[in-house]
C-alpha positions in Angstrom: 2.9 -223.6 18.7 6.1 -225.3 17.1 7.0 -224.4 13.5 6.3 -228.0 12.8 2.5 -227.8 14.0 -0.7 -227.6 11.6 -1.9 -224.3 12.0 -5.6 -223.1 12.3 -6.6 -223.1 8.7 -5.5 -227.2 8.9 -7.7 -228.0 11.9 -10.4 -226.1 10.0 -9.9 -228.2 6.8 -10.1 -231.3 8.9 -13.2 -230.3 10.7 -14.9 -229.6 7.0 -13.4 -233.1 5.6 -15.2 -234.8 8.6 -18.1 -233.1 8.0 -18.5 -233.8 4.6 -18.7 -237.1 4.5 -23.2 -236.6 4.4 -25.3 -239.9 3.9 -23.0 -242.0 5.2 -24.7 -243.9 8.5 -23.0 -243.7 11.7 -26.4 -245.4 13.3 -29.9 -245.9 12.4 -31.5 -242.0 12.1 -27.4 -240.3 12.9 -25.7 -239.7 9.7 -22.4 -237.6 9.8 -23.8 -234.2 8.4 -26.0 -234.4 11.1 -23.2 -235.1 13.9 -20.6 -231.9 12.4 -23.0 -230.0 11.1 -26.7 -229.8 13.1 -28.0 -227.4 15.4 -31.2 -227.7 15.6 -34.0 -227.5 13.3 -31.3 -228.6 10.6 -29.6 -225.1 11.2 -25.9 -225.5 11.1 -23.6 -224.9 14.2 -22.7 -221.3 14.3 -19.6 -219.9 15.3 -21.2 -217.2 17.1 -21.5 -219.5 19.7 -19.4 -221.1 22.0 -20.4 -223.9 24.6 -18.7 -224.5 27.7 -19.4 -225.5 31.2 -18.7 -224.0 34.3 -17.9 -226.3 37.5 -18.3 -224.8 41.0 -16.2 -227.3 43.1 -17.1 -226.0 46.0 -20.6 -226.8 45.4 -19.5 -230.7 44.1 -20.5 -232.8 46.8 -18.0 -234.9 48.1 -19.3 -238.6 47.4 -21.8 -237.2 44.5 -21.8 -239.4 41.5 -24.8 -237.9 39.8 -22.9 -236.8 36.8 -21.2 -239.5 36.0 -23.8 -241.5 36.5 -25.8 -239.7 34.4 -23.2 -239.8 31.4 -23.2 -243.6 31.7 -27.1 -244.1 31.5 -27.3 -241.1 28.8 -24.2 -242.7 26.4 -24.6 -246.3 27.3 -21.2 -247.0 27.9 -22.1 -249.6 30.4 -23.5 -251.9 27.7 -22.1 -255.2 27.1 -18.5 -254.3 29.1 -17.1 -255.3 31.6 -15.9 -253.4 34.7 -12.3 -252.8 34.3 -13.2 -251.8 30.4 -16.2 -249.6 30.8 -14.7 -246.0 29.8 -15.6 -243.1 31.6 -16.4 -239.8 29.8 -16.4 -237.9 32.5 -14.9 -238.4 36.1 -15.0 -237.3 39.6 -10.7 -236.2 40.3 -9.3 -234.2 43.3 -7.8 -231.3 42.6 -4.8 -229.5 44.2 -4.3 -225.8 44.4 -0.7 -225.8 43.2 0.0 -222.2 45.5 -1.9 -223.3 48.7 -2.5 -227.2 49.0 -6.1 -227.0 48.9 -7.9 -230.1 47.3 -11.3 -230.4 46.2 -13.5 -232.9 44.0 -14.5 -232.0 41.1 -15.6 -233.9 37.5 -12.8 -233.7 34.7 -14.0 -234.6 30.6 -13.2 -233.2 27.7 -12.3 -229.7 28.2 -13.8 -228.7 24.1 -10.4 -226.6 23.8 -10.4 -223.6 21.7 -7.0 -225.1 20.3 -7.5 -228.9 20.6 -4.2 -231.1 20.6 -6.3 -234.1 19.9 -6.9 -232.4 17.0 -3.6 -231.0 15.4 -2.3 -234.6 16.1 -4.9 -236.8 14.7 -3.4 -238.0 10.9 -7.3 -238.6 9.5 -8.9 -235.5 10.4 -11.1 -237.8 12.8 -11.1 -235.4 16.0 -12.6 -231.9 14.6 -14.2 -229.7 16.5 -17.2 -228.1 15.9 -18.0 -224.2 14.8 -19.6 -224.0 18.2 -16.6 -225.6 19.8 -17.6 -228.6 20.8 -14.6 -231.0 20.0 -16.1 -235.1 18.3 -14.5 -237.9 16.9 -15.9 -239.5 13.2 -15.7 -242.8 13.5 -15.6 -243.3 9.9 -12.3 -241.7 9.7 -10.5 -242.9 13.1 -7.9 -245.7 12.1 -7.6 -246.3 16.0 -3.9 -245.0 16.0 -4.6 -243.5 19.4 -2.3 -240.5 19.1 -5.3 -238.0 20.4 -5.0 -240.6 23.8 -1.5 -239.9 24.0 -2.2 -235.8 23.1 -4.4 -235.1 25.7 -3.3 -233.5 28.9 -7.0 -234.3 30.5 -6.6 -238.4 29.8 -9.8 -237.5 28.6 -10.2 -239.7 25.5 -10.5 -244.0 25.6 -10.5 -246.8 23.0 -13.3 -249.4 22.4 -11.0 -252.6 22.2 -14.4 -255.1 22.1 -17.5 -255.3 19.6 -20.5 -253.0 21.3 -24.5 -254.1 21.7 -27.7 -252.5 22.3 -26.2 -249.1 21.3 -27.8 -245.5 21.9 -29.3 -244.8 18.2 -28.3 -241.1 19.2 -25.0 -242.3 20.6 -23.1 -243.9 17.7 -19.9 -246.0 19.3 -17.6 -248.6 18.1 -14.9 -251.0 18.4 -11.5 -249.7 17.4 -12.5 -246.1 17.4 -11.7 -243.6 20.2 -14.2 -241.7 22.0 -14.9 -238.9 24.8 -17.3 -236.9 26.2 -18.9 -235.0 23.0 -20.9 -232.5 25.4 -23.8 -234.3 24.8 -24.1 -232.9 21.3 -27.5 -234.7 20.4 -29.3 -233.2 23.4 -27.3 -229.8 22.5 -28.9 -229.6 18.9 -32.0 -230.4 20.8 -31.9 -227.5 22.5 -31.2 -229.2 26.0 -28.5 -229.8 28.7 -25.7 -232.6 29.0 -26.9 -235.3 31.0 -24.1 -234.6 33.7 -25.4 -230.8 33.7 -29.3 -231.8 34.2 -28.5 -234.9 37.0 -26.3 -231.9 38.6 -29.5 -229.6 39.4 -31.9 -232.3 39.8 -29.5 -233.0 42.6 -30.0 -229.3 43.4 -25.8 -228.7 44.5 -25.5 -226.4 41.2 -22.6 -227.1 41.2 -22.7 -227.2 37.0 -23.4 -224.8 34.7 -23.6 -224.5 30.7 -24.3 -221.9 28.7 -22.7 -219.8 25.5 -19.5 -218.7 26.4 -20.3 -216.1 23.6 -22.9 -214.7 24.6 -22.5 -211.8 27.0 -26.2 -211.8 28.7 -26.0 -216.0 29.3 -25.3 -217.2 32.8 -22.4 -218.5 32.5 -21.2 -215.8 30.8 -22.4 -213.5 33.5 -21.1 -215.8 36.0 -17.4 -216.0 34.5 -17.0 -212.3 34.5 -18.3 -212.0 38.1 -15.7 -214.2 39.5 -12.4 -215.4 38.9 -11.9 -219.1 37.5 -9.8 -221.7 36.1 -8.7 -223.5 33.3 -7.1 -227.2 34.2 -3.4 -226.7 32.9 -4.3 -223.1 31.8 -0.1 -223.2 31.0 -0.6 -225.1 28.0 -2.6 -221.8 26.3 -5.6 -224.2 25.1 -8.1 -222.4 25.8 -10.4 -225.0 27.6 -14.4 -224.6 27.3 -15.0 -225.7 30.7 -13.7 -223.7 33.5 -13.5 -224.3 37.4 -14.6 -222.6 40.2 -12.8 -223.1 44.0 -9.6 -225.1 42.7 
């Protein structure tokens, strides 16, 4: 990290500021302490745990769109857009061994990083990430300046450019605010999977897998320290929360 870069304790600071804004409506039933702050049952994120994902891709079946599809339908990001506008949260990419050619397909979102660019470069404290890790935009605070587009090595992020209808209630969205994959946080405090994650076993490829990345007796966990994976651009040091298998 440059002399010039916000250190930990800022990204902290910006993830409380975010959170703090409570009783102000993001949609009907969402309110922002909920969004930073909620677990479940009202308990507050821990950072005890971590979420992440783990992606087989040798399990990811070529042609598969389960997950993405699912994202769509579970978000609603195919309301009231058109085609060429419609963002994608999370999207099927080939991958290239960089030491042996090898390619395989794989989904690519948000990668939750430990150390978040989208973070350290956002001038609102809008991007924050989560005790638990999980890395969200407030909408409240985003002035739309787009620098967490340009920061992110995973072209993981988009911007709403036209006015939204017929919106998730759960899934608060809005024009001239960036967004991205959130991990499905409101099924997360529920005590359930992301979308993508469930559509991937109801597909039965297991070819996805979350868990606490904390937790030493959870799958992935298990999983992780059984075999060798990666992180996309693990050069950059950012710790990503979702790991590959087989690229």
């Amino acid at each position: 990290m440059s002399a010039g870069s916000p250190g930990p304790s800022r990204r902290a600071l910006l993830g409380a500021g975010a959170a703090a804004a409570a009783g102000l409506m993001l949609a009907p039933g969402i309110r922002l302490v909920e969004l930073a702050q909620a677990r479940s049952a009202g308990e507050p994120a821990s950072g005890r745990v971590r979420w992440g994902m783990l992606i087989d891709a040798n399990r990811c079946a070529d042609g598969c769109t389960a997950c993405v599809d699912a994202c769509t339908q579970e978000n609603g990001l195919d309301s009231a857009i058109e085609l060429r506008q419609r963002p994608q949260w999370i999207r099927k990419v080939e991958l290239q061994q960089v030491h042996t050619g090898r390619t395989a397909a794989a989904p690519v979102m948000c990668q939750h990083c430990a150390d978040p660019p989208c973070v350290d470069v956002c001038p609102t404290g809008a991007s924050f990430k989560r005790a638990d890790g999980i890395v969200l935009v407030d909408r409240h605070s985003c002035i739309g300046c787009r620098y967490c587009i340009m920061a992110c090595p995973y072209k993981a992020r988009s911007f709403v450019h036209e006015r939204l209808t017929e919106q998730k209630p759960d899934v608060p969205r809005g024009k001239g605010c960036v967004e991205g994959c959130t991990l499905c946080v409101h099924r997360i405090d529920r005590d359930r999977s992301p979308a993508c994650v469930q559509a991937c076993v109801e597909t039965e490829h297991g070819a996805m897998l979350f868990g606490d990345l904390n937790d030493p007796s959870s799958l992935i966990a298990q999983r992780l320290r059984a075999t060798a994976s990666t992180a996309l651009r693990a050069d950059l040091g950012l710790d990503p929360g979702v790991r590959y298998l087989g690229v």
